[in-house]
DRENPAMAR-463780 format. One record per residue (C-alpha): z, x, y. Coordinates in steps of 0.001 Angstrom, whole numbers, plus 524288, in hexadecimal, padded with zeros to 5 digits. Last residue first. Layout:
BEGIN
- c3:c1:c2
- Z:X:Y
...
***
This chain:
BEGIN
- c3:c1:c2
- 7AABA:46D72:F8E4B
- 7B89C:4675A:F8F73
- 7BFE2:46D70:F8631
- 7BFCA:47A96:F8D5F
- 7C41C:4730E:F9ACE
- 7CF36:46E3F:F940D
- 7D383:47AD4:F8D34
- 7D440:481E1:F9A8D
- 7E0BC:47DE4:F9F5D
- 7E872:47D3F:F9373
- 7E3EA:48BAD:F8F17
- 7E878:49076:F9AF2
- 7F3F8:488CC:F9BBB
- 7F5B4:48EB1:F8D97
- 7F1B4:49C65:F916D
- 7FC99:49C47:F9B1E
- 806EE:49799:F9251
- 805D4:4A057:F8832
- 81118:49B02:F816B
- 81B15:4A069:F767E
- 820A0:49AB1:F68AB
- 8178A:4A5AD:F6063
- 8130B:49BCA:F58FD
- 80FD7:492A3:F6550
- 8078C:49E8F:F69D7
- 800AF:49EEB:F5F65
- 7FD6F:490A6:F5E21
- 7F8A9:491AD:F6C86
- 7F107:49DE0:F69D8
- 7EAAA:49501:F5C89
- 7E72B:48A98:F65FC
- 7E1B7:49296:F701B
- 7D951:499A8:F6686
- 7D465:48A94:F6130
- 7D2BC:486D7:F6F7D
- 7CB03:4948D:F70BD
- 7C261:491E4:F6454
- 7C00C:4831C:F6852
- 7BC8B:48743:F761A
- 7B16F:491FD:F6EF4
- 7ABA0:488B1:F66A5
- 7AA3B:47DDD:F7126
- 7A0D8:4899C:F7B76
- 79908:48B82:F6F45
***
């Protein structure tokens, strides 16, 4: 259950960054955010 959820936030992530790159501007404190806690996500 826990695997279905991570893959629906990475793939919400994904789709913000993709957004955001549209739109030519940077949430930069979601991304370190996002940055730092991906790896420990993947990792269970």
């Amino acid at each position: 259950m826990e695997q279905v959820k991570n893959k629906k936030f990475y793939k919400n992530c994904t789709e913000y960054f993709e957004f955001l790159r549209k739109k030519g501007t940077m949430d930069y404190d979601f991304e370190d955010e996002y940055y730092f806690t991906m790896p420990a996500i993947s990792n269970h």
